[in-house]
py3Dmol code that shows the C-alpha trace and the ligand (Angstrom):
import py3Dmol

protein = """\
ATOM      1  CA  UNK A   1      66.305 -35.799  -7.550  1.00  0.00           C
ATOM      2  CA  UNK A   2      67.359 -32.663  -6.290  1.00  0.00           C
ATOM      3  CA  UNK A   3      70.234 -31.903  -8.000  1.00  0.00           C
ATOM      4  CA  UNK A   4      67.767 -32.750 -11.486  1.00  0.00           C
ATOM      5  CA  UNK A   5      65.515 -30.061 -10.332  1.00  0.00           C
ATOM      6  CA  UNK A   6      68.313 -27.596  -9.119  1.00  0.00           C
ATOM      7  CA  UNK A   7      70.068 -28.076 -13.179  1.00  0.00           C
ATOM      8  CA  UNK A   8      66.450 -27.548 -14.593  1.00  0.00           C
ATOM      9  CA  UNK A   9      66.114 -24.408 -12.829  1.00  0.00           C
ATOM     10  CA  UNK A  10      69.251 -23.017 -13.673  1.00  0.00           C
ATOM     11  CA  UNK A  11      69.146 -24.134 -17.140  1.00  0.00           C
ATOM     12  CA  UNK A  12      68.179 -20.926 -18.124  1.00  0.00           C
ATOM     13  CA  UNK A  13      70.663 -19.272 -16.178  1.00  0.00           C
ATOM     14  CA  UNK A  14      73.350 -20.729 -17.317  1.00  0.00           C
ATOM     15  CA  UNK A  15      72.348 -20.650 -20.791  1.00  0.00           C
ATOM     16  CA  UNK A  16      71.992 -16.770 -20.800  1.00  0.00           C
ATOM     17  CA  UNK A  17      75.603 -16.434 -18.883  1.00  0.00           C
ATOM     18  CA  UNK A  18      77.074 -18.624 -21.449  1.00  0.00           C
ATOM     19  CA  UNK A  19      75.438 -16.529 -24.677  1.00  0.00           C
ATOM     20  CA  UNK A  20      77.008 -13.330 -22.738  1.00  0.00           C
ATOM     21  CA  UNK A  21      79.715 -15.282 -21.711  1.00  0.00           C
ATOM     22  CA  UNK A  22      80.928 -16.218 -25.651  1.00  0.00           C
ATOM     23  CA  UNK A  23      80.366 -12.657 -26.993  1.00  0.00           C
ATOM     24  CA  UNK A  24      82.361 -11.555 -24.316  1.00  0.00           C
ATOM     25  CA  UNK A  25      85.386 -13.354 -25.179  1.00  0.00           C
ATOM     26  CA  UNK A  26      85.222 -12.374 -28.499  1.00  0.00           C
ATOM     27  CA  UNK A  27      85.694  -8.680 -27.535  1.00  0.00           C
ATOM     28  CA  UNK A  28      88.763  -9.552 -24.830  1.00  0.00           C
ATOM     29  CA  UNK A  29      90.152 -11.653 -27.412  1.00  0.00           C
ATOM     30  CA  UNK A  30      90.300  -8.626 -29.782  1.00  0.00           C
ATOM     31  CA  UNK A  31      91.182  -6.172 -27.243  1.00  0.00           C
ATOM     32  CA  UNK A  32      93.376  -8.318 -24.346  1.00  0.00           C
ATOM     33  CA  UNK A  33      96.842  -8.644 -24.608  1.00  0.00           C
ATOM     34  CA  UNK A  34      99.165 -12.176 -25.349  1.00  0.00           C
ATOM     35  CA  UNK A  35     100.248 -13.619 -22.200  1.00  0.00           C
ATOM     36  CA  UNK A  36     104.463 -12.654 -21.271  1.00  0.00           C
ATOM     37  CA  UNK A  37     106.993 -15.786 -21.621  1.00  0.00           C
ATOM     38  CA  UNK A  38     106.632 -16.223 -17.831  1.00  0.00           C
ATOM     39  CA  UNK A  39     103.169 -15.919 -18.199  1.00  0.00           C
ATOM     40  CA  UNK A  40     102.880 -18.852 -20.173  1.00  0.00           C
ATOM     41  CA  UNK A  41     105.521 -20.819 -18.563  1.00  0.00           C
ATOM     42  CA  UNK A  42     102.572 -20.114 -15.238  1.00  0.00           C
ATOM     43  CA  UNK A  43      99.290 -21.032 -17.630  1.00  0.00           C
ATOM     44  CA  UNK A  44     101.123 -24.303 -18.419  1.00  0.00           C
ATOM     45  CA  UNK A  45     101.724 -25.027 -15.230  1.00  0.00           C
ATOM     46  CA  UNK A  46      98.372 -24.702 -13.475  1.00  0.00           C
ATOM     47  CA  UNK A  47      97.142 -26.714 -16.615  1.00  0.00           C
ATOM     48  CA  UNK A  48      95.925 -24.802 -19.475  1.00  0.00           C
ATOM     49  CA  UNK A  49      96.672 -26.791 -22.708  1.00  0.00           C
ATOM     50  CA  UNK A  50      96.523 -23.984 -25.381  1.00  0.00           C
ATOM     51  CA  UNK A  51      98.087 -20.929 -23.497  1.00  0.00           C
ATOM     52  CA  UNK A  52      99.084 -18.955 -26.589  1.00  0.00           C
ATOM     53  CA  UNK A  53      95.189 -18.843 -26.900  1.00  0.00           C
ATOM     54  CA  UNK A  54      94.943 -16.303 -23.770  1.00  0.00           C
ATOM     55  CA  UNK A  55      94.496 -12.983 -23.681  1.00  0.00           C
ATOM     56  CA  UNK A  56      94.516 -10.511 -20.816  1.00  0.00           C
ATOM     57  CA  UNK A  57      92.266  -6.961 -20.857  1.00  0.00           C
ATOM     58  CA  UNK A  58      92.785  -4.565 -17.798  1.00  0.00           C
ATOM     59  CA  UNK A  59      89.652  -2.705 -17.325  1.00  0.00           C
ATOM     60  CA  UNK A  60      88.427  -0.280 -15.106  1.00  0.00           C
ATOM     61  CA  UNK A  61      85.958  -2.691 -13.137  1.00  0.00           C
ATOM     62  CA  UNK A  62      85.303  -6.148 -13.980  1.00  0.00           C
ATOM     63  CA  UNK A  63      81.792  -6.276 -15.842  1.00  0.00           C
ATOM     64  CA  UNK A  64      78.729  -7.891 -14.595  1.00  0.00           C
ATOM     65  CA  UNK A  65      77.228 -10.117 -16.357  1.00  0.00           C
ATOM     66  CA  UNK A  66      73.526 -10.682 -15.808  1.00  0.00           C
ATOM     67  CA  UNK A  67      70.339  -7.997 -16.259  1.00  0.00           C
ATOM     68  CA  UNK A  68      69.627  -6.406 -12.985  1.00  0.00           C
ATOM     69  CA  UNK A  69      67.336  -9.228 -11.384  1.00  0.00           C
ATOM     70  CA  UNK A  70      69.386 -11.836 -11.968  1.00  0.00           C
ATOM     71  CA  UNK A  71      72.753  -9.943 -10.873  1.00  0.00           C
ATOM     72  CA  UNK A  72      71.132  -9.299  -7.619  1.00  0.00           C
ATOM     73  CA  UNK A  73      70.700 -12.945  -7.172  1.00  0.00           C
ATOM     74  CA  UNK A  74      74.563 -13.552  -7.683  1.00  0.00           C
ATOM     75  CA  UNK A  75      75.144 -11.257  -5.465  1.00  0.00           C
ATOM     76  CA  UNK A  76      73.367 -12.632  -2.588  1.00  0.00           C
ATOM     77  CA  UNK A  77      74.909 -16.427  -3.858  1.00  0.00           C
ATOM     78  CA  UNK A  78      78.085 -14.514  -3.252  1.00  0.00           C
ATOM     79  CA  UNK A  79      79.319 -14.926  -6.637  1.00  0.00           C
ATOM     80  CA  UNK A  80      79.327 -11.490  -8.331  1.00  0.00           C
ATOM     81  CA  UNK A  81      80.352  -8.741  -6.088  1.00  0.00           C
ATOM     82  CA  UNK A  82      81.000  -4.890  -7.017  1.00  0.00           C
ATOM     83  CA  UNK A  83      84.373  -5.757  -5.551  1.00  0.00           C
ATOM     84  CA  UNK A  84      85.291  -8.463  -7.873  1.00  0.00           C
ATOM     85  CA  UNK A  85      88.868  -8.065  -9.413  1.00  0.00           C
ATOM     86  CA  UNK A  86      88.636 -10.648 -12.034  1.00  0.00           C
ATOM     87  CA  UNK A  87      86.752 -12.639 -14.461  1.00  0.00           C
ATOM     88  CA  UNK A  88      87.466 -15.458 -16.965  1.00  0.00           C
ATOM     89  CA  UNK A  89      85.364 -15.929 -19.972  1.00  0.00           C
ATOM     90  CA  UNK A  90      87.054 -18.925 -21.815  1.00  0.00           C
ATOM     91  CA  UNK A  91      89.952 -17.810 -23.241  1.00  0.00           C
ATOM     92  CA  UNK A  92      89.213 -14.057 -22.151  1.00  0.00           C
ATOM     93  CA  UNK A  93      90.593 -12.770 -19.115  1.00  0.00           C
ATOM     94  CA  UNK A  94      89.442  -9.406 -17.600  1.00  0.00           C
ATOM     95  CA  UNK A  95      91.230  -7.972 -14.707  1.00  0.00           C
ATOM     96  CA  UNK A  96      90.580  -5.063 -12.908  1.00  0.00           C
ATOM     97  CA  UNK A  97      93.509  -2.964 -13.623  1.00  0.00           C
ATOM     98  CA  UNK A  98      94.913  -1.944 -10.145  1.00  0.00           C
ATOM     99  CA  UNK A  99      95.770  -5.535  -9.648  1.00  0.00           C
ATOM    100  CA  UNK A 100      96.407  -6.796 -13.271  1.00  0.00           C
ATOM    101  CA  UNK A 101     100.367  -7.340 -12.283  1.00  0.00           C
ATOM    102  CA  UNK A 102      99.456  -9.733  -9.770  1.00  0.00           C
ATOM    103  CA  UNK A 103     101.037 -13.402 -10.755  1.00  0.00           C
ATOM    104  CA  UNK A 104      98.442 -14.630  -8.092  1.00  0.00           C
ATOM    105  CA  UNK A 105      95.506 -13.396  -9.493  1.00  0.00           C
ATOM    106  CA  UNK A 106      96.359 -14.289 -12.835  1.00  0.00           C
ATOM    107  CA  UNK A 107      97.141 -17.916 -11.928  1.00  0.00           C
ATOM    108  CA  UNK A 108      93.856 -18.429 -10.124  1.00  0.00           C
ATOM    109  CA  UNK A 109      92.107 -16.779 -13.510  1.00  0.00           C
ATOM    110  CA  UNK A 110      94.446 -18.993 -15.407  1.00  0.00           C
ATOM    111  CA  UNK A 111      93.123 -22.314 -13.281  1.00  0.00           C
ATOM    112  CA  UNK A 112      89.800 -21.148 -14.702  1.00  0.00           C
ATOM    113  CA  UNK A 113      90.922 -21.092 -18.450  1.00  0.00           C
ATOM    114  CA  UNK A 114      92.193 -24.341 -17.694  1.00  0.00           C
ATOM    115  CA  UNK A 115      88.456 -25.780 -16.101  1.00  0.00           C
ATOM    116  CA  UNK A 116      86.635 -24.444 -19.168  1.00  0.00           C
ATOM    117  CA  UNK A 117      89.017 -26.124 -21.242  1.00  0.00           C
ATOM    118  CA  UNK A 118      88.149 -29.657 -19.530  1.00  0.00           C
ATOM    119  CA  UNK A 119      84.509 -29.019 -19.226  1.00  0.00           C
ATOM    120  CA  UNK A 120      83.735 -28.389 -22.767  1.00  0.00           C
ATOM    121  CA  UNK A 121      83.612 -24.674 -22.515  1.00  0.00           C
ATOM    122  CA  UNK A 122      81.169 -22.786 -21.675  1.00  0.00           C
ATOM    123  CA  UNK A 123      78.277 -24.724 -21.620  1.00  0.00           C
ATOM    124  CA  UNK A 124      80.099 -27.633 -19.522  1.00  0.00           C
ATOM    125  CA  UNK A 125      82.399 -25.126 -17.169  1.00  0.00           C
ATOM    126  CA  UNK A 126      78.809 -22.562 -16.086  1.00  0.00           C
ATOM    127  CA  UNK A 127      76.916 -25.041 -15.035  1.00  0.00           C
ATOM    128  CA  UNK A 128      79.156 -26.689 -12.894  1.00  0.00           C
ATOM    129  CA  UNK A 129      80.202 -23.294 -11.817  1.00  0.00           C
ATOM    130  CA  UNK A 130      76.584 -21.970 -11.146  1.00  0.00           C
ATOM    131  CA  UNK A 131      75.423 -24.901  -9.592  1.00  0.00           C
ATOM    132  CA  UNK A 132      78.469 -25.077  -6.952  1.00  0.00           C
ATOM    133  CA  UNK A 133      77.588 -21.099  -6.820  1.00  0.00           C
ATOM    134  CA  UNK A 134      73.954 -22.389  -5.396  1.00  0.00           C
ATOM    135  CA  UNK A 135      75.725 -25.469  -3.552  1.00  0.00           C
ATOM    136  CA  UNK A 136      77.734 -25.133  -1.267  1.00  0.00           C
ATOM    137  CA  UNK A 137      78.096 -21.813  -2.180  1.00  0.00           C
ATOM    138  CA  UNK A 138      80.919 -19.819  -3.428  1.00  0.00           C
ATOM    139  CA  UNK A 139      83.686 -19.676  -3.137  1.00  0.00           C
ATOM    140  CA  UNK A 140      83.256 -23.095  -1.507  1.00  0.00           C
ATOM    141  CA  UNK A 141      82.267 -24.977  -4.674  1.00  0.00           C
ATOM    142  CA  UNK A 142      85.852 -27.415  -5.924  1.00  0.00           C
ATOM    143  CA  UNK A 143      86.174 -25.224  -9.035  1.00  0.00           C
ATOM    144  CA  UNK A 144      86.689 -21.842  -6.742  1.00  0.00           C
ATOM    145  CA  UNK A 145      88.889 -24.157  -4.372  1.00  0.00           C
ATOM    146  CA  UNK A 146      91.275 -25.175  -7.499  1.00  0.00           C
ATOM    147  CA  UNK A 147      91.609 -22.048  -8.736  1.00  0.00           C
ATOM    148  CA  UNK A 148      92.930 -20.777  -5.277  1.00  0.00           C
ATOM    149  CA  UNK A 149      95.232 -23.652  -4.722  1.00  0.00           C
ATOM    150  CA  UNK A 150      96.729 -22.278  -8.798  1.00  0.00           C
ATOM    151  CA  UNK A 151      97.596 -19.134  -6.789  1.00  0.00           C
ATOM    152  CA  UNK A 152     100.156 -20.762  -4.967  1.00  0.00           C
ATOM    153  CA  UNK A 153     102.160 -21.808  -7.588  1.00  0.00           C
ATOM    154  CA  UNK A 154     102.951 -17.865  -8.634  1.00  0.00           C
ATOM    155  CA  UNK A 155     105.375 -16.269  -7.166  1.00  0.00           C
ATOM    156  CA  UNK A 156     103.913 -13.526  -5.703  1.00  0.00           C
ATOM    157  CA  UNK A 157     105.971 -10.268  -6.719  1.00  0.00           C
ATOM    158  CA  UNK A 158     106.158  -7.161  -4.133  1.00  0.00           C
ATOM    159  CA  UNK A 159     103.450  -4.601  -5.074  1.00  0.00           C
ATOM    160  CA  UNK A 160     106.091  -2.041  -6.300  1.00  0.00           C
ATOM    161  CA  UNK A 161     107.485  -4.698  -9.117  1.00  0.00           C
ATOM    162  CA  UNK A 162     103.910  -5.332  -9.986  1.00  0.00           C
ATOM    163  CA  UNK A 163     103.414  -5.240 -13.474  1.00  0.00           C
ATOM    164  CA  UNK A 164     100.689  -2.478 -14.723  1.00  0.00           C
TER     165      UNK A 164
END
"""
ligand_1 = """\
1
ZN
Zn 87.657 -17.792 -9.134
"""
view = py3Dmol.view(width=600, height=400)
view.addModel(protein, "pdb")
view.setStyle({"model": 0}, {"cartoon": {"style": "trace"}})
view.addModel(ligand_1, "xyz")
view.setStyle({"model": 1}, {"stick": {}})
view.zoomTo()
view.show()
Protein backbone atom coordinates (compact mmCIF):
# COMPACT_ATOMS: atom_id res chain seq x y z
CA UNK A 1 0.00 0.00 0.00
CA UNK A 2 2.55 2.38 0.59
CA UNK A 3 4.94 1.78 -1.79
CA UNK A 4 1.55 2.05 -4.51
CA UNK A 5 1.01 5.47 -3.22
CA UNK A 6 4.79 6.48 -2.98
CA UNK A 7 5.08 5.22 -7.24
CA UNK A 8 1.79 7.26 -7.86
CA UNK A 9 3.26 10.25 -6.47
CA UNK A 10 6.36 10.12 -8.16
CA UNK A 11 4.92 9.11 -11.35
CA UNK A 12 5.17 12.41 -12.48
CA UNK A 13 8.52 12.84 -11.36
CA UNK A 14 9.96 10.34 -12.88
CA UNK A 15 8.24 10.80 -16.03
CA UNK A 16 9.55 14.44 -16.44
CA UNK A 17 13.33 13.20 -15.43
CA UNK A 18 13.04 10.55 -17.97
CA UNK A 19 11.67 13.10 -20.98
CA UNK A 20 14.87 15.32 -19.86
CA UNK A 21 16.67 12.40 -19.23
CA UNK A 22 16.33 10.97 -23.19
CA UNK A 23 16.99 14.40 -24.80
CA UNK A 24 19.88 14.56 -22.80
CA UNK A 25 21.54 11.61 -24.08
CA UNK A 26 20.96 12.51 -27.38
CA UNK A 27 23.16 15.64 -27.01
CA UNK A 28 26.16 13.56 -24.97
CA UNK A 29 25.84 11.02 -27.52
CA UNK A 30 26.63 13.65 -30.22
CA UNK A 31 29.07 15.51 -28.26
CA UNK A 32 30.82 12.66 -25.68
CA UNK A 33 33.64 10.85 -26.67
CA UNK A 34 34.00 6.65 -27.47
CA UNK A 35 35.14 4.92 -24.49
CA UNK A 36 39.46 3.97 -24.65
CA UNK A 37 40.26 0.04 -25.16
CA UNK A 38 40.73 -0.14 -21.36
CA UNK A 39 37.74 1.64 -20.98
CA UNK A 40 35.76 -0.90 -22.47
CA UNK A 41 37.65 -3.80 -21.25
CA UNK A 42 36.22 -1.83 -17.47
CA UNK A 43 32.37 -1.26 -18.94
CA UNK A 44 32.39 -5.01 -19.70
CA UNK A 45 33.43 -5.88 -16.66
CA UNK A 46 31.09 -4.10 -14.26
CA UNK A 47 28.37 -5.42 -16.77
CA UNK A 48 27.38 -3.21 -19.50
CA UNK A 49 26.38 -5.37 -22.55
CA UNK A 50 26.74 -2.82 -25.45
CA UNK A 51 29.87 -0.73 -24.35
CA UNK A 52 30.77 0.57 -27.81
CA UNK A 53 27.35 2.36 -27.25
CA UNK A 54 28.99 4.80 -24.49
CA UNK A 55 30.02 7.99 -24.71
CA UNK A 56 31.80 10.24 -22.25
CA UNK A 57 31.31 14.42 -22.23
CA UNK A 58 33.55 16.39 -19.69
CA UNK A 59 31.72 19.44 -18.76
CA UNK A 60 32.23 22.19 -16.64
CA UNK A 61 29.57 21.12 -13.89
CA UNK A 62 27.34 18.29 -14.13
CA UNK A 63 23.75 19.68 -15.13
CA UNK A 64 20.72 19.58 -13.04
CA UNK A 65 18.03 18.21 -14.13
CA UNK A 66 14.71 19.32 -12.71
CA UNK A 67 12.94 23.12 -12.77
CA UNK A 68 13.82 24.91 -9.64
CA UNK A 69 11.05 23.40 -7.23
CA UNK A 70 11.60 20.15 -7.93
CA UNK A 71 15.60 20.40 -7.85
CA UNK A 72 15.29 21.73 -4.43
CA UNK A 73 13.50 18.65 -3.45
CA UNK A 74 16.48 16.41 -4.73
CA UNK A 75 18.51 18.25 -3.00
CA UNK A 76 17.12 17.83 0.35
CA UNK A 77 16.55 13.72 -0.75
CA UNK A 78 20.28 14.07 -1.11
CA UNK A 79 20.32 13.11 -4.61
CA UNK A 80 21.33 16.17 -6.67
CA UNK A 81 23.95 18.23 -5.07
CA UNK A 82 25.89 21.40 -6.59
CA UNK A 83 28.84 19.17 -5.82
CA UNK A 84 27.91 16.30 -7.94
CA UNK A 85 30.81 15.07 -10.27
CA UNK A 86 28.85 12.81 -12.43
CA UNK A 87 25.76 11.81 -14.11
CA UNK A 88 24.56 8.92 -16.34
CA UNK A 89 21.77 9.37 -18.73
CA UNK A 90 21.52 5.92 -20.51
CA UNK A 91 24.15 5.63 -22.68
CA UNK A 92 25.35 9.35 -21.92
CA UNK A 93 27.87 9.95 -19.45
CA UNK A 94 28.66 13.50 -18.15
CA UNK A 95 31.56 14.05 -15.93
CA UNK A 96 32.67 16.98 -14.40
CA UNK A 97 35.92 17.57 -16.01
CA UNK A 98 38.45 17.93 -13.09
CA UNK A 99 37.82 14.33 -12.35
CA UNK A 100 36.93 12.87 -15.84
CA UNK A 101 40.40 10.66 -15.70
CA UNK A 102 39.25 8.95 -12.77
CA UNK A 103 38.84 4.94 -13.62
CA UNK A 104 36.74 5.01 -10.32
CA UNK A 105 34.34 7.38 -11.17
CA UNK A 106 33.86 6.15 -14.48
CA UNK A 107 33.25 2.56 -13.33
CA UNK A 108 30.63 3.56 -10.79
CA UNK A 109 28.94 5.76 -13.88
CA UNK A 110 29.56 2.72 -15.96
CA UNK A 111 27.56 0.34 -13.20
CA UNK A 112 24.79 2.82 -13.97
CA UNK A 113 24.84 2.33 -17.85
CA UNK A 114 24.78 -1.14 -17.00
CA UNK A 115 21.32 -0.78 -14.45
CA UNK A 116 19.51 1.17 -17.18
CA UNK A 117 20.36 -1.41 -19.51
CA UNK A 118 18.56 -4.18 -17.22
CA UNK A 119 15.73 -2.02 -16.19
CA UNK A 120 14.42 -1.16 -19.52
CA UNK A 121 15.93 2.24 -19.71
CA UNK A 122 14.81 5.01 -18.59
CA UNK A 123 11.49 4.53 -17.65
CA UNK A 124 12.39 1.15 -15.66
CA UNK A 125 16.05 2.44 -14.21
CA UNK A 126 14.27 6.33 -12.68
CA UNK A 127 11.85 4.94 -10.94
CA UNK A 128 13.65 2.51 -9.16
CA UNK A 129 16.26 5.12 -8.78
CA UNK A 130 13.84 7.90 -7.48
CA UNK A 131 11.99 5.79 -5.36
CA UNK A 132 15.24 4.34 -3.46
CA UNK A 133 16.18 8.31 -3.63
CA UNK A 134 12.83 8.76 -1.29
CA UNK A 135 13.56 5.24 0.48
CA UNK A 136 16.03 4.70 2.20
CA UNK A 137 17.50 7.51 0.83
CA UNK A 138 20.48 8.06 -1.26
CA UNK A 139 23.03 6.98 -1.61
CA UNK A 140 21.63 4.12 0.49
CA UNK A 141 19.18 2.81 -2.12
CA UNK A 142 20.96 -0.97 -3.83
CA UNK A 143 21.37 0.82 -7.18
CA UNK A 144 23.82 3.67 -5.50
CA UNK A 145 25.37 0.66 -3.41
CA UNK A 146 26.23 -1.34 -6.84
CA UNK A 147 27.51 1.31 -8.50
CA UNK A 148 30.08 1.92 -5.60
CA UNK A 149 31.02 -1.66 -5.22
CA UNK A 150 31.86 -1.14 -9.67
CA UNK A 151 34.45 1.34 -8.31
CA UNK A 152 36.46 -1.21 -6.92
CA UNK A 153 37.10 -3.07 -9.77
CA UNK A 154 39.18 0.12 -11.45
CA UNK A 155 42.33 0.52 -10.77
CA UNK A 156 42.58 3.65 -9.36
CA UNK A 157 45.48 5.66 -11.21
CA UNK A 158 47.60 8.42 -9.14
CA UNK A 159 46.07 11.89 -9.76
CA UNK A 160 49.13 13.02 -11.85
CA UNK A 161 48.52 9.98 -14.56
CA UNK A 162 44.92 10.96 -14.52
CA UNK A 163 43.63 11.21 -17.79
CA UNK A 164 42.10 14.86 -18.74
ZN1 LIG B 1 25.75 6.86 -8.53
Amino acid sequence: MFGAVVNGLLSPLVWWVARWARLREATILCAGQPLMPDQLALARAVGVAAPECVRVQPVASVPMPLPQPLRRAAELLGCLSPHIVGMTLGYGIVLRHDVCGDPALLAHELAHVAQYERLGRFRGFLRQYVRECVWPGYPRGPLEIEARAAESLAVRAPRSALRR
